[in-house]
PyMOL Python script that loads the backbone (N, CA, C, O; Angstrom):
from pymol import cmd

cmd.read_pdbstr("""\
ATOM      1  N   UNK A   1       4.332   5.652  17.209  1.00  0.00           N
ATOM      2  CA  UNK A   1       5.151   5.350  16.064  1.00  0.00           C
ATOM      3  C   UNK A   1       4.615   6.134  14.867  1.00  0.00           C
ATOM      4  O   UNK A   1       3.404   6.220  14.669  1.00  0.00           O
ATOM      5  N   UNK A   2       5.259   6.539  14.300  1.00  0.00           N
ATOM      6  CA  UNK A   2       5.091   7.557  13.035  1.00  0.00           C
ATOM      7  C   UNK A   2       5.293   6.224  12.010  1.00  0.00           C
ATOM      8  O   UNK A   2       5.770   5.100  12.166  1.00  0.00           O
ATOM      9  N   UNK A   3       4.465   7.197  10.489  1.00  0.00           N
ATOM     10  CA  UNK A   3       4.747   6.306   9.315  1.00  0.00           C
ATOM     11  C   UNK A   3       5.545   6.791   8.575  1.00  0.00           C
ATOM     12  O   UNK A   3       5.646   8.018   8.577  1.00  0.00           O
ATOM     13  N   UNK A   4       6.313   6.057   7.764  1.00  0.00           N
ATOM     14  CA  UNK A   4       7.553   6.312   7.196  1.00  0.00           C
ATOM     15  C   UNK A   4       7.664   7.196   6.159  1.00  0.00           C
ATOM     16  O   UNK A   4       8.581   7.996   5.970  1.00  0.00           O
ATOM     17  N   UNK A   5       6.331   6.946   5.257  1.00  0.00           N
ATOM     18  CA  UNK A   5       5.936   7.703   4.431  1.00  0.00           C
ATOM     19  C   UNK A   5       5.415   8.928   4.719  1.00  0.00           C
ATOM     20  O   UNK A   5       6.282   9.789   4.573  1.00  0.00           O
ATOM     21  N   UNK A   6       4.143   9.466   5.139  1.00  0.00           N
ATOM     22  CA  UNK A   6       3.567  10.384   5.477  1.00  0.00           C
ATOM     23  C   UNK A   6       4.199  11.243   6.905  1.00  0.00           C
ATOM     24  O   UNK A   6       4.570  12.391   7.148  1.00  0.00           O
ATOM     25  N   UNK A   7       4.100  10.250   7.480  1.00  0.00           N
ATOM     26  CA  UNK A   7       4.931  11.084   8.982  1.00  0.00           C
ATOM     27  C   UNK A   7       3.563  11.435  10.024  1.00  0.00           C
ATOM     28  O   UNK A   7       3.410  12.201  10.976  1.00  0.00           O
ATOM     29  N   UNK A   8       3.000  10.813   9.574  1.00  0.00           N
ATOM     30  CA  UNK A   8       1.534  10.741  10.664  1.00  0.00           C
ATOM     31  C   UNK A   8       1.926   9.781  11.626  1.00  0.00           C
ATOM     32  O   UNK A   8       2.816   8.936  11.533  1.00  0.00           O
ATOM     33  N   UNK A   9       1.123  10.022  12.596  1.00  0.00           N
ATOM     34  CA  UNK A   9       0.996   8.577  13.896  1.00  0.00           C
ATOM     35  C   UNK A   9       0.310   7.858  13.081  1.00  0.00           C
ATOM     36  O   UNK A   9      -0.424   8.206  12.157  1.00  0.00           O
ATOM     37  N   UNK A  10       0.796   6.039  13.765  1.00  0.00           N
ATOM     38  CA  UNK A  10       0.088   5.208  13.173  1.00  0.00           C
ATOM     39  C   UNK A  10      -0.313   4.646  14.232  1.00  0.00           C
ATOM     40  O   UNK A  10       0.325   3.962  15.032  1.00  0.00           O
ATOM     41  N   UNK A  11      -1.990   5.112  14.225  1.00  0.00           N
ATOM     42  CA  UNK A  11      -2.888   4.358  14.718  1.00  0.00           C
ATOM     43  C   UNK A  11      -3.198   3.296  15.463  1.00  0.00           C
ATOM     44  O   UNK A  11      -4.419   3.439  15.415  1.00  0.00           O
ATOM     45  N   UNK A  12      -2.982   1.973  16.367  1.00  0.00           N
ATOM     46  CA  UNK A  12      -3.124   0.739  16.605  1.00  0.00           C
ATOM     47  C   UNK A  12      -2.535  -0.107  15.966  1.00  0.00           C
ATOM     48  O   UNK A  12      -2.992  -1.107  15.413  1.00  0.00           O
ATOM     49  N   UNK A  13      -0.999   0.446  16.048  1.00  0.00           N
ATOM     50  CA  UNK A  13      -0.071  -0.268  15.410  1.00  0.00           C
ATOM     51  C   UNK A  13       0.175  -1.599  15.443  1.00  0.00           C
ATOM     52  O   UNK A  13       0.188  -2.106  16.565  1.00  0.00           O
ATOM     53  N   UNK A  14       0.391  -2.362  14.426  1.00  0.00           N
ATOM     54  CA  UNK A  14       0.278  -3.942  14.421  1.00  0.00           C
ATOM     55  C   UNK A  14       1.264  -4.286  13.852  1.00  0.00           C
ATOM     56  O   UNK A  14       1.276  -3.813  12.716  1.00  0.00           O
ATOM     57  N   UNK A  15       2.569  -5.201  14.188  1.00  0.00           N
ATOM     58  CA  UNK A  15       3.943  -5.373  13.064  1.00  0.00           C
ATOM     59  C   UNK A  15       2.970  -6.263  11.678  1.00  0.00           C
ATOM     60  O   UNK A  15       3.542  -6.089  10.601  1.00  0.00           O
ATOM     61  N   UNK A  16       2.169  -6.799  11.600  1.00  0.00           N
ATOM     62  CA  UNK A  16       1.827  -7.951  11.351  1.00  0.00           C
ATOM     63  C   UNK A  16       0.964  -7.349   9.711  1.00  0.00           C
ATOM     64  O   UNK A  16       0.788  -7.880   8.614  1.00  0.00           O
ATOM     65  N   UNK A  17       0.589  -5.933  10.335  1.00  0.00           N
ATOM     66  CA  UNK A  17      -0.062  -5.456   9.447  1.00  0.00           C
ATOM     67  C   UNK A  17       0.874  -3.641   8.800  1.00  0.00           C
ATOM     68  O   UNK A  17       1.153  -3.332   7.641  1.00  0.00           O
ATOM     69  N   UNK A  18       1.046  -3.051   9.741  1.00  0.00           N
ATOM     70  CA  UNK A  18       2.020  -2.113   9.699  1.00  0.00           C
ATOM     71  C   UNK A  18       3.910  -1.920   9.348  1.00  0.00           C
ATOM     72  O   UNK A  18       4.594  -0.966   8.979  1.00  0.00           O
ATOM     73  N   UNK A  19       4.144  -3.027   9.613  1.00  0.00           N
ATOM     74  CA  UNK A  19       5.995  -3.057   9.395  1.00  0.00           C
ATOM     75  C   UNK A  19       5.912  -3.632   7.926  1.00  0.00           C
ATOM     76  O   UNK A  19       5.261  -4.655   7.714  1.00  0.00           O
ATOM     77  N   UNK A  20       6.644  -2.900   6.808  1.00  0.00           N
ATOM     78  CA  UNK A  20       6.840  -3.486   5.465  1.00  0.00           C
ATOM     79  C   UNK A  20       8.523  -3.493   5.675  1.00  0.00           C
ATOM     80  O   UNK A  20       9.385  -2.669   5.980  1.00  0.00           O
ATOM     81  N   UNK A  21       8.446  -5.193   5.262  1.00  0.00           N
ATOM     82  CA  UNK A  21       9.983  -5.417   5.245  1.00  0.00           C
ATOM     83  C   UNK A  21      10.387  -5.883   3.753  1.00  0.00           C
ATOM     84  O   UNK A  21       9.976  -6.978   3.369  1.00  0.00           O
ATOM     85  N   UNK A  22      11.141  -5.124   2.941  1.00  0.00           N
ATOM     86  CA  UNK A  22      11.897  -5.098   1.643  1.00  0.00           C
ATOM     87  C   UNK A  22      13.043  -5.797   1.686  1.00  0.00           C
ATOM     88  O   UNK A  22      13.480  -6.004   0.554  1.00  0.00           O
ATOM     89  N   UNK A  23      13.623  -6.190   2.452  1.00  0.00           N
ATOM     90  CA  UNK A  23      14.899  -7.234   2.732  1.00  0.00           C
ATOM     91  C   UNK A  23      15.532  -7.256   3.999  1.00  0.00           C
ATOM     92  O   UNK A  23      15.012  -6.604   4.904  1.00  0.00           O
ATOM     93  N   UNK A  24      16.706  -7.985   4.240  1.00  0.00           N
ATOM     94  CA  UNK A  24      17.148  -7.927   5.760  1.00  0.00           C
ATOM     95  C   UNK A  24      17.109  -6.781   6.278  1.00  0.00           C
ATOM     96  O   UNK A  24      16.717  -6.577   7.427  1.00  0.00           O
ATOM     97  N   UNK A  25      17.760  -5.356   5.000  1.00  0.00           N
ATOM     98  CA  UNK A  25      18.283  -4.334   5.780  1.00  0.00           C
ATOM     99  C   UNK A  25      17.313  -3.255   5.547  1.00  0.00           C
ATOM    100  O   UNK A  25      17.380  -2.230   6.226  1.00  0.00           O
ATOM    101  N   UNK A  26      16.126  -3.456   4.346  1.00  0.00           N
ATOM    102  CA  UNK A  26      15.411  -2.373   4.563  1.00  0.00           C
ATOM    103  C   UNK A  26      13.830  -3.067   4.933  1.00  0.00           C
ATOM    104  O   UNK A  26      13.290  -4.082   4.495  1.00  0.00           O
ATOM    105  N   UNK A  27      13.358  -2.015   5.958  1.00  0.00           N
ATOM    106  CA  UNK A  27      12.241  -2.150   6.293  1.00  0.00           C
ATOM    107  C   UNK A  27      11.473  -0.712   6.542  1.00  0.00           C
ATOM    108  O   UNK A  27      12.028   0.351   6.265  1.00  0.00           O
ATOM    109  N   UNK A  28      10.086  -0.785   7.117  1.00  0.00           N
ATOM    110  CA  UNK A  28       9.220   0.543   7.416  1.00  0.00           C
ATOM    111  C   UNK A  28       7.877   0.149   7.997  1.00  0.00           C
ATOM    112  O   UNK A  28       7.072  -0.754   7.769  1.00  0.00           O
ATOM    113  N   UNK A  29       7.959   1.341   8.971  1.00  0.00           N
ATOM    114  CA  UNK A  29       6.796   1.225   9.216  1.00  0.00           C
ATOM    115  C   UNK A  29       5.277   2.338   8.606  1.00  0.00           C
ATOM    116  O   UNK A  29       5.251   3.533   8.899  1.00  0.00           O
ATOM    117  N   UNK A  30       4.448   1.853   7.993  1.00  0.00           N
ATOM    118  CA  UNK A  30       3.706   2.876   7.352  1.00  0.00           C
ATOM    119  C   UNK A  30       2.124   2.226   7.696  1.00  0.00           C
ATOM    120  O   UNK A  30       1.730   1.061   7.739  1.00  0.00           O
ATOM    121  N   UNK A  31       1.245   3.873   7.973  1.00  0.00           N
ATOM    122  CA  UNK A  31       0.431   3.625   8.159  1.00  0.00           C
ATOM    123  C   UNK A  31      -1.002   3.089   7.515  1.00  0.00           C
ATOM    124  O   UNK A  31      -0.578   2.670   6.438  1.00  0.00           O
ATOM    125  N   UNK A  32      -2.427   2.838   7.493  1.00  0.00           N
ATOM    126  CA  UNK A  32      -3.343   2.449   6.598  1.00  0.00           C
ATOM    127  C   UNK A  32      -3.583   2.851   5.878  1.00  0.00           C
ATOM    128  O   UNK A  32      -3.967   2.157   4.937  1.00  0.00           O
ATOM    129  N   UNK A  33      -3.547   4.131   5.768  1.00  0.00           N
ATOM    130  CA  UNK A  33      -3.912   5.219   5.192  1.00  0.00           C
ATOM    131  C   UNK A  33      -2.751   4.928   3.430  1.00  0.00           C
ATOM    132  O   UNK A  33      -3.109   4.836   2.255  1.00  0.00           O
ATOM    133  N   UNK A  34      -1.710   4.885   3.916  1.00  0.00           N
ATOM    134  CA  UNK A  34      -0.778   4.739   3.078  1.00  0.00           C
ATOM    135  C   UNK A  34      -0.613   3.152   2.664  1.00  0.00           C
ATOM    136  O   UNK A  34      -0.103   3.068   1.547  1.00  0.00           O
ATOM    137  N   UNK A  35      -0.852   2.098   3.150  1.00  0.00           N
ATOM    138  CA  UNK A  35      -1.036   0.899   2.689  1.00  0.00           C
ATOM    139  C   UNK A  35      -2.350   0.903   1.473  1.00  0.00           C
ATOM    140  O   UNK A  35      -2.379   0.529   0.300  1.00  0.00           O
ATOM    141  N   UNK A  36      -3.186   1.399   2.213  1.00  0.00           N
ATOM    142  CA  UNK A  36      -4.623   1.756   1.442  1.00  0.00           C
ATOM    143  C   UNK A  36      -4.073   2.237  -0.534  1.00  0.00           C
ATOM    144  O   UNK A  36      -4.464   1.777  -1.607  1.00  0.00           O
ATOM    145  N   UNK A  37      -3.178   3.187  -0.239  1.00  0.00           N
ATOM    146  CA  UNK A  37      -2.665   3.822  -1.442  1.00  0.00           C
ATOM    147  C   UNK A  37      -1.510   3.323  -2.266  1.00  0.00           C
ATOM    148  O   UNK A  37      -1.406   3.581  -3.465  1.00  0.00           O
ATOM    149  N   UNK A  38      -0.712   2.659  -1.642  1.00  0.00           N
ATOM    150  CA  UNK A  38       0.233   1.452  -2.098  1.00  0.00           C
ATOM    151  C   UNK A  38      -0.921   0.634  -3.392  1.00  0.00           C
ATOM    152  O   UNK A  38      -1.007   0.521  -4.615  1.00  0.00           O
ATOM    153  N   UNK A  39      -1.615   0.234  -2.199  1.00  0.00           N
ATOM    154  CA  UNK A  39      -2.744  -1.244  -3.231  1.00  0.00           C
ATOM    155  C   UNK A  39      -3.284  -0.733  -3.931  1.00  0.00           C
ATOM    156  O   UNK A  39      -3.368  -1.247  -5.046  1.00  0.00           O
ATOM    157  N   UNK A  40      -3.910   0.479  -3.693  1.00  0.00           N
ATOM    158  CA  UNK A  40      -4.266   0.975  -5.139  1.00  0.00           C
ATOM    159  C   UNK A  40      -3.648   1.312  -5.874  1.00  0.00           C
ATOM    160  O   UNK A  40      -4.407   1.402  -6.839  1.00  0.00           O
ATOM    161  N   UNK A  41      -2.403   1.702  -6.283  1.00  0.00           N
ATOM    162  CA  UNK A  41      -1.307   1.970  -6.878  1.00  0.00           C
ATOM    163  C   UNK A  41      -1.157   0.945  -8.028  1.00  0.00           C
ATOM    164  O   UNK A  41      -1.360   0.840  -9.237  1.00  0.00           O
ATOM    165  N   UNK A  42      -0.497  -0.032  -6.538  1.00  0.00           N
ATOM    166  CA  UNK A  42      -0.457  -1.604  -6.984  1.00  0.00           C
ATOM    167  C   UNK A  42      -1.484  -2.340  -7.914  1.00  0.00           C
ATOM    168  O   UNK A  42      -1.039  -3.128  -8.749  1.00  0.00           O
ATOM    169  N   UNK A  43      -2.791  -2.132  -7.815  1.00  0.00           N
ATOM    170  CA  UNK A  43      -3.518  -2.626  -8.681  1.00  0.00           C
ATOM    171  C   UNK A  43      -4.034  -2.257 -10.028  1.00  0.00           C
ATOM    172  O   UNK A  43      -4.685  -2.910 -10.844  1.00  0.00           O
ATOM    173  N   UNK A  44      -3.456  -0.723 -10.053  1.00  0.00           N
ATOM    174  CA  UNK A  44      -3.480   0.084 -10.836  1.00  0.00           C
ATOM    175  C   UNK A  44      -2.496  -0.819 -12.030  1.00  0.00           C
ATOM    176  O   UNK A  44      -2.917  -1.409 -13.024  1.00  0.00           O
ATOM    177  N   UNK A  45      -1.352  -0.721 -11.648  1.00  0.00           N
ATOM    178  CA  UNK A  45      -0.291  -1.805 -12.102  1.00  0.00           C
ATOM    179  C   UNK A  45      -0.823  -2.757 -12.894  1.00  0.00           C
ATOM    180  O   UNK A  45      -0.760  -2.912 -14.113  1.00  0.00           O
ATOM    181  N   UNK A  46      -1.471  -3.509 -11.854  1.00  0.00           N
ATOM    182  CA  UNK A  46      -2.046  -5.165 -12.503  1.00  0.00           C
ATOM    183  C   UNK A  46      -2.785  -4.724 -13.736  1.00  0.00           C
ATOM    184  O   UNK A  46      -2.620  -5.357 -14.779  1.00  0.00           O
ATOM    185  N   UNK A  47      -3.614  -3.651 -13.690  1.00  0.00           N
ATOM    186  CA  UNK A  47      -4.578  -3.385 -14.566  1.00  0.00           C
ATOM    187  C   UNK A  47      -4.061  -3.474 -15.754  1.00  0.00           C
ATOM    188  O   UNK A  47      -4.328  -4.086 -16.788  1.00  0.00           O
ATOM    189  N   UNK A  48      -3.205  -2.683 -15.376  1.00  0.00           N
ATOM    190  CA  UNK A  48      -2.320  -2.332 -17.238  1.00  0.00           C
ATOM    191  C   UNK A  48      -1.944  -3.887 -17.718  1.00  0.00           C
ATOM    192  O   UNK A  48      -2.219  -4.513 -18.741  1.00  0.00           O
ATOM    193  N   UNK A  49      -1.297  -4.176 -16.684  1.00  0.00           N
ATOM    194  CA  UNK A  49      -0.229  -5.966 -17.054  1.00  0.00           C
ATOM    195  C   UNK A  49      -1.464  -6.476 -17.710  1.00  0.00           C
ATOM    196  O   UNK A  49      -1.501  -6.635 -18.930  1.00  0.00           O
ATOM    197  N   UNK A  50      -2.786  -6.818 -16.698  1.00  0.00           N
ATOM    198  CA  UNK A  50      -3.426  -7.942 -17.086  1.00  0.00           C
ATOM    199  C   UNK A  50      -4.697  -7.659 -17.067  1.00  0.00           C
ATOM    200  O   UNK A  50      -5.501  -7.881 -16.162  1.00  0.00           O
ATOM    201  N   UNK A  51      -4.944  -6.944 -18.535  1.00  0.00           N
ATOM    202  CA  UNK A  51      -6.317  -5.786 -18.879  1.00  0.00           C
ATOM    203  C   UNK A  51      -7.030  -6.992 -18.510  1.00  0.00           C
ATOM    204  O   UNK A  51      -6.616  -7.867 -19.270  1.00  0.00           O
ATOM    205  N   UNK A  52      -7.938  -7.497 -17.682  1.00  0.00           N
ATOM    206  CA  UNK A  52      -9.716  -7.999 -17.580  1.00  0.00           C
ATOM    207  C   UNK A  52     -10.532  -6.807 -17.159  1.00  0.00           C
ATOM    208  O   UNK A  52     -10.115  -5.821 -16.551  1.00  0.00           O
ATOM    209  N   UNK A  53     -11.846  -7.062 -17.603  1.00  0.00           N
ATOM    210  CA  UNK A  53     -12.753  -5.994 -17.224  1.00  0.00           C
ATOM    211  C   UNK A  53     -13.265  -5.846 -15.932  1.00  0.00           C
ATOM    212  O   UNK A  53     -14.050  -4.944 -15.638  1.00  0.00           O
ATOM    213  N   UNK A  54     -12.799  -6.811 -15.033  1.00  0.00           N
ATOM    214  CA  UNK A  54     -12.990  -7.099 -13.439  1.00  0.00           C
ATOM    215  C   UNK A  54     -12.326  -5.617 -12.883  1.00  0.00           C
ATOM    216  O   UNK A  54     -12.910  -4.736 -12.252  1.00  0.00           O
ATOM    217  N   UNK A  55     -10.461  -5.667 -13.481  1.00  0.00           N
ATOM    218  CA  UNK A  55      -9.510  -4.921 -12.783  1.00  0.00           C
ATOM    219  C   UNK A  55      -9.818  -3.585 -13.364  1.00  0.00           C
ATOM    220  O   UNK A  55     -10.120  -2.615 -12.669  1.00  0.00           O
ATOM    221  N   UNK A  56      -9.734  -3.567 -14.618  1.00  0.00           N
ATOM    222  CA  UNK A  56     -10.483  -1.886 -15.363  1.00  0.00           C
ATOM    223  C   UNK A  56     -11.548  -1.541 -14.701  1.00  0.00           C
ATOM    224  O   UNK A  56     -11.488  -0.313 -14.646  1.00  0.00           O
ATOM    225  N   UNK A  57     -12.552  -1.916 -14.129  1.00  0.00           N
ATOM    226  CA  UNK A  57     -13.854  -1.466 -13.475  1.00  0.00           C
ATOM    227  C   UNK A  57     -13.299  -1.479 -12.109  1.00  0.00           C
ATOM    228  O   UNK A  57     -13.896  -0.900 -11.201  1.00  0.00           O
ATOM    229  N   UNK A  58     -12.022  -2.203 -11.881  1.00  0.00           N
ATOM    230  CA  UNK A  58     -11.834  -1.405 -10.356  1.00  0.00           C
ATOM    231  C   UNK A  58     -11.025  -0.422 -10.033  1.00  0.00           C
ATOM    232  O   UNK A  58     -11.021   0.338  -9.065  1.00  0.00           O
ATOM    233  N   UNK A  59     -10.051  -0.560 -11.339  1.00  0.00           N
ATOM    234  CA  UNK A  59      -8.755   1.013 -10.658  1.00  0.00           C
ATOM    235  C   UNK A  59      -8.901   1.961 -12.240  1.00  0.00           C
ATOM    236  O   UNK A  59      -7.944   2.483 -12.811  1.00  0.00           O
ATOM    237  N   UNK A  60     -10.103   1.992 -12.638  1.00  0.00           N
ATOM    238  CA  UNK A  60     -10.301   2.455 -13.907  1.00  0.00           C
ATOM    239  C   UNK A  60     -10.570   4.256 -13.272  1.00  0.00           C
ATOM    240  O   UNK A  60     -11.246   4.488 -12.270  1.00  0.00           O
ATOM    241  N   UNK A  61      -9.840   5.414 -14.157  1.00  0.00           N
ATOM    242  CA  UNK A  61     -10.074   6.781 -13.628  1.00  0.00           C
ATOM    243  C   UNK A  61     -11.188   6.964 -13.414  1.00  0.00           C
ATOM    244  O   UNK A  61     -12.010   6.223 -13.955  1.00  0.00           O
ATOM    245  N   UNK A  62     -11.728   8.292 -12.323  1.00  0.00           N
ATOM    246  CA  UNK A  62     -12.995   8.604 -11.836  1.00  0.00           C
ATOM    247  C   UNK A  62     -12.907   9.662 -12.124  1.00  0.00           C
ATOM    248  O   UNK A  62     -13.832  10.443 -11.898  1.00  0.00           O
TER     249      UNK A  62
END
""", "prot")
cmd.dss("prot")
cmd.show_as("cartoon", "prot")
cmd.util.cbc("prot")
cmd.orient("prot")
């Protein structure tokens, strides 16, 4: 199974951990690699919403 995003094989595919479902009709399958980068994305996000110095010291630029 390829990932939806990248187009790599995904690895020891798991629905449980691998299938992202967005509503009845959209779903995907994407690999760790790209989940990995979602959450950081994602937390990147939080950072801004909800400045603590916990989340700035974790998705703060390198």
């Amino acid at each position: 199974m390829k990932c939806k995003l990248c187009d790599k094989e995904i690895n020891n595919y798991n629905p449980s951990f691998n299938h992202l479902k967005l509503d009845e009709s959209h779903s995907a399958d994407i690999c760790q690699e790209c989940v990995d980068k979602f959450s950081k994305w994602l937390g990147s996000i939080y950072a801004k919403l909800f400045p603590t110095s916990a989340l700035k010291k974790r998705y703060e630029k390198r």
